[in-house]
C-alpha positions in Angstrom: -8.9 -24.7 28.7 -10.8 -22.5 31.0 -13.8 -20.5 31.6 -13.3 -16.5 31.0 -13.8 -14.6 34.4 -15.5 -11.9 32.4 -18.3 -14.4 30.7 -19.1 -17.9 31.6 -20.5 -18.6 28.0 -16.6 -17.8 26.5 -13.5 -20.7 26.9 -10.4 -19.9 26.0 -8.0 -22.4 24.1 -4.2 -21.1 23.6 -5.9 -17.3 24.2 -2.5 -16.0 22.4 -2.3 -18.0 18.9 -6.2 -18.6 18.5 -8.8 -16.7 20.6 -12.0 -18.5 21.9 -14.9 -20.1 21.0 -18.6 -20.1 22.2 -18.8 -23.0 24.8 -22.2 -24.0 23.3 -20.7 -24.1 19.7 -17.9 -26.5 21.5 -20.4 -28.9 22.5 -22.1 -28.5 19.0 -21.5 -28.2 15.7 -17.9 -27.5 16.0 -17.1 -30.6 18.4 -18.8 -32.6 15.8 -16.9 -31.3 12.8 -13.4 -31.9 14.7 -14.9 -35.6 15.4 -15.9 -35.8 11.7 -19.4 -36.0 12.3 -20.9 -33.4 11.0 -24.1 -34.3 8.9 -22.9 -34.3 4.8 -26.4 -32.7 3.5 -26.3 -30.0 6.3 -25.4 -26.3 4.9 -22.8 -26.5 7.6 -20.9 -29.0 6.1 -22.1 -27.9 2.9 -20.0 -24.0 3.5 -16.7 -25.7 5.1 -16.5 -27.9 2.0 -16.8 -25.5 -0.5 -14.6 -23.3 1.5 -11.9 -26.0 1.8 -12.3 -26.5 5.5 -13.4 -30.2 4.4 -11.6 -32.4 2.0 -13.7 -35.8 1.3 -12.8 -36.3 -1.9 -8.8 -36.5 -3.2 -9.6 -33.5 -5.7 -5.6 -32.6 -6.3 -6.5 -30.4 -9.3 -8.7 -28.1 -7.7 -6.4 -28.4 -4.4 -3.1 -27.8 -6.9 -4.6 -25.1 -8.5 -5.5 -22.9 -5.0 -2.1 -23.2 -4.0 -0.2 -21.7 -7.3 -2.7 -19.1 -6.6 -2.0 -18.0 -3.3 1.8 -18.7 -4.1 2.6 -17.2 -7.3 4.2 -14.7 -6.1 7.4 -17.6 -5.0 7.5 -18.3 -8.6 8.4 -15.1 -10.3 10.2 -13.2 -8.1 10.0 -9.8 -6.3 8.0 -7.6 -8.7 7.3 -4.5 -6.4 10.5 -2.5 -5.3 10.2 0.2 -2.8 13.2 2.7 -2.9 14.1 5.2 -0.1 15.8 7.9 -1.5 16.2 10.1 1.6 15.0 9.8 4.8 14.5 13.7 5.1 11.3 15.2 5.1 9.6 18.6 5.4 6.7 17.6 7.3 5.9 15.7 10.7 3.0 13.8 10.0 1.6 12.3 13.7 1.2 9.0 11.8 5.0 8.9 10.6 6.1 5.3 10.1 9.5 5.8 8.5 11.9 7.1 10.8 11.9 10.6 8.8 14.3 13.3 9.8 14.7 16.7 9.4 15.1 18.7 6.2 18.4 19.8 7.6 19.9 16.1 8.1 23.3 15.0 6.9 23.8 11.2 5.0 20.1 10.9 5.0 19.8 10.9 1.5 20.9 8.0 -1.6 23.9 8.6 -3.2 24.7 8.0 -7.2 26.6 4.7 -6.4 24.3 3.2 -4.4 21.4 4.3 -6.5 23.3 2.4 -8.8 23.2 -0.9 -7.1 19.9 -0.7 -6.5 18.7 -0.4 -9.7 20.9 -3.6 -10.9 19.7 -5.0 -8.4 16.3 -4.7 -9.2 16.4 -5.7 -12.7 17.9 -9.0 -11.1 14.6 -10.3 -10.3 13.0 -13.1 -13.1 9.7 -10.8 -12.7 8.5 -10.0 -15.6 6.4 -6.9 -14.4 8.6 -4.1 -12.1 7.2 -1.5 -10.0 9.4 0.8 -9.2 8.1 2.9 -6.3 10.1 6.1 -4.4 9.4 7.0 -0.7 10.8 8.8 2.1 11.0 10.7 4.2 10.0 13.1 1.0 11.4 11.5 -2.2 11.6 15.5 -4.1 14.1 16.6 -1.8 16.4 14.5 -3.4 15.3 14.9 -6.8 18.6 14.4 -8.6 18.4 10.6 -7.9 15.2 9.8 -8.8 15.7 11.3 -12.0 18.8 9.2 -12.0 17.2 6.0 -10.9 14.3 6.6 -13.6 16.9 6.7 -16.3 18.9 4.3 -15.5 16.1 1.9 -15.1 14.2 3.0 -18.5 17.9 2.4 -20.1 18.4 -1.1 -18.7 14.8 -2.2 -19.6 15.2 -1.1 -23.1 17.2 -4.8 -23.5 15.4 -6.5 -20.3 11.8 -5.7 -22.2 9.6 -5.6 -18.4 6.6 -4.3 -17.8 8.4 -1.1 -16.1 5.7 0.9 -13.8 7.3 3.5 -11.8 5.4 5.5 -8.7 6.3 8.4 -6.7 4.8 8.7 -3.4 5.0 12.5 -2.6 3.1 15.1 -0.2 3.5 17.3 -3.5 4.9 20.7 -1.2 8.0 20.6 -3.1 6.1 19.8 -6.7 7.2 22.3 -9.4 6.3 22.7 -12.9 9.8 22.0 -14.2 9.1 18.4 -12.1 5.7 17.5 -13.2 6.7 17.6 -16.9 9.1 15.7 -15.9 6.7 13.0 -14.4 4.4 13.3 -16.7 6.7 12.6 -20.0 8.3 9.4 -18.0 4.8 8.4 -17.6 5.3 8.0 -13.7 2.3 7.8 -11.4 1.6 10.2 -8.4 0.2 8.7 -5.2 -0.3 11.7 -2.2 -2.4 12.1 1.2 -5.0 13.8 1.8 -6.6 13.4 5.4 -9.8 15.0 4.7 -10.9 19.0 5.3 -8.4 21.7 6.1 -8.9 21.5 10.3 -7.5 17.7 10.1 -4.7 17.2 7.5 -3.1 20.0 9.1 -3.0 18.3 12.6 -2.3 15.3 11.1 0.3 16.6 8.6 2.1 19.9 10.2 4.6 21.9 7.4 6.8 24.1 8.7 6.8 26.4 6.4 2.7 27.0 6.0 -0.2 25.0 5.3 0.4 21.4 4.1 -3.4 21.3 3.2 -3.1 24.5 0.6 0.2 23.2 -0.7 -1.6 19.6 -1.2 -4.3 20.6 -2.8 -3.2 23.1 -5.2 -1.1 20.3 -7.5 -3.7 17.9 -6.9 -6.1 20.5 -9.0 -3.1 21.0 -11.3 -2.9 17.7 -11.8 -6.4 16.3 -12.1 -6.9 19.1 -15.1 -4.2 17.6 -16.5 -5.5 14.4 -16.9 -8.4 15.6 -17.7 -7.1 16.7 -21.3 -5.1 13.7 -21.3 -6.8 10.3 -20.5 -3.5 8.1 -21.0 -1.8 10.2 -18.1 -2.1 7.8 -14.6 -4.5 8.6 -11.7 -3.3 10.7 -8.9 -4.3 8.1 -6.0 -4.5 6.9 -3.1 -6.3 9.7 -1.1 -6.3 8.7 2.9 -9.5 10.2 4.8 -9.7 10.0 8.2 -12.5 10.4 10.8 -15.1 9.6 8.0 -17.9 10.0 10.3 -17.2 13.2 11.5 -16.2 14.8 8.4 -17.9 13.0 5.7 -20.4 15.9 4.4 -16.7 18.0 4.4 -15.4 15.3 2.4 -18.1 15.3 -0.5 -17.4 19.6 -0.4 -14.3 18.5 -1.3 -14.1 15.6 -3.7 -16.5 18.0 -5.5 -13.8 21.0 -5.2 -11.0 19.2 -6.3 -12.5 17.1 -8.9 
């Protein structure tokens, strides 16, 4: 334990797995509640107690109960299933966290058999709710199997009974009539980007072949009037903005263009 060089009010214990205290605080009401002397009508001691920093009393139920919370997941098996069907992609977003390759790529894309697998797989978990969820690279440019996988996974839970959700997680360049039908009749959900005005989701999101924030925007109008004559249809979601600050009166121009 040692004094920081940059503050002598800051000590440092194990810097790497826990970070510091405030020296005063040490000598305080911290040193007294590792000594178990903190005062039992103080709010102090009050707060850690209800916050189960403080265990007087052997209160197993409540203790028993917290737990299965925080653990349920162990007991029912993977629900959510994310499924890579290529790793090509027609954009090179600067934020790119899947090793994404070019549109031109060779054995980056799923394959019938495997696609297979995968869905057996799937239905293997005890879970009664599955979420089904395609990614990339760009998930449209191989179109063929998540049409396959969607069947084959509606087919199997006609005896397995789950709560089946499937998403597709797109940037919606390659979106076509002919495959929003298709989306919307398998009730599958549509989850895109959108980095904020023009100027920033093209520098964030550069497309080859134009501009990504035109060929965003234009299904995500499509498909908001869509759900607008029909309420059962899911939410397009999870729009990303970035730079709030800067852009947010751009943003609000926006939310109110698109709808």
């Amino acid at each position: 334990m040692k004094k920081s060089p940059e503050s002598t009010s800051l000590v440092h214990i194990n810097k790497e797995k826990v970070g510091f205290f405030r020296f005063k605080e040490l000598k305080g009401k911290f040193k007294k509640f590792i000594q178990g002397k903190l005062d039992k009508k103080s709010s102090t001691y009050k707060n850690l107690q209800a916050n189960n920093f403080i265990k007087d009393d052997a209160d197993l139920g409540k203790s028993i109960e917290i737990c299965q919370q925080r653990n349920v997941f162990l007991f029912q098996g993977p629900s959510l299933h994310i499924v890579v069907v290529t790793l090509r992609c027609n954009y090179n977003c600067v934020y790119c966290q899947a090793s994404s390759r070019g549109i031109g790529a060779k054995g980056m894309d799923m394959d019938k058999k495997t696609a297979r697998a995968v869905v057996n797989t799937i239905f293997q978990s005890p879970s009664k709710d599955i979420t089904i969820e395609f990614q990339g690279g760009e998930p449209l440019l191989n179109w063929p199997i998540v049409r396959f996988i969607v069947e084959l996974a509606e087919q199997k839970n006609r005896k397995a009974k789950k709560n089946l959700f499937i998403s597709l997680v797109t940037n919606l360049s390659l979106m076509d009539g002919e495959k929003h039908a298709y989306l919307v009749k398998h009730s599958i959900s549509i989850c895109t980007s959108l980095d904020g005005p023009e100027s920033l989701h093209n520098a964030n999101r550069p497309f080859a072949e134009g501009d990504s924030y035109r060929a965003t925007t234009a299904w995500i109008k499509k498909i908001k009037a869509r759900e607008k004559k029909d309420s059962s249809l899911y939410k397009l979601g999870a729009l990303v903005f970035s730079q709030i600050r800067i852009v947010f009166n751009k943003i609000i121009c926006l939310k109110v263009l698109i709808g």
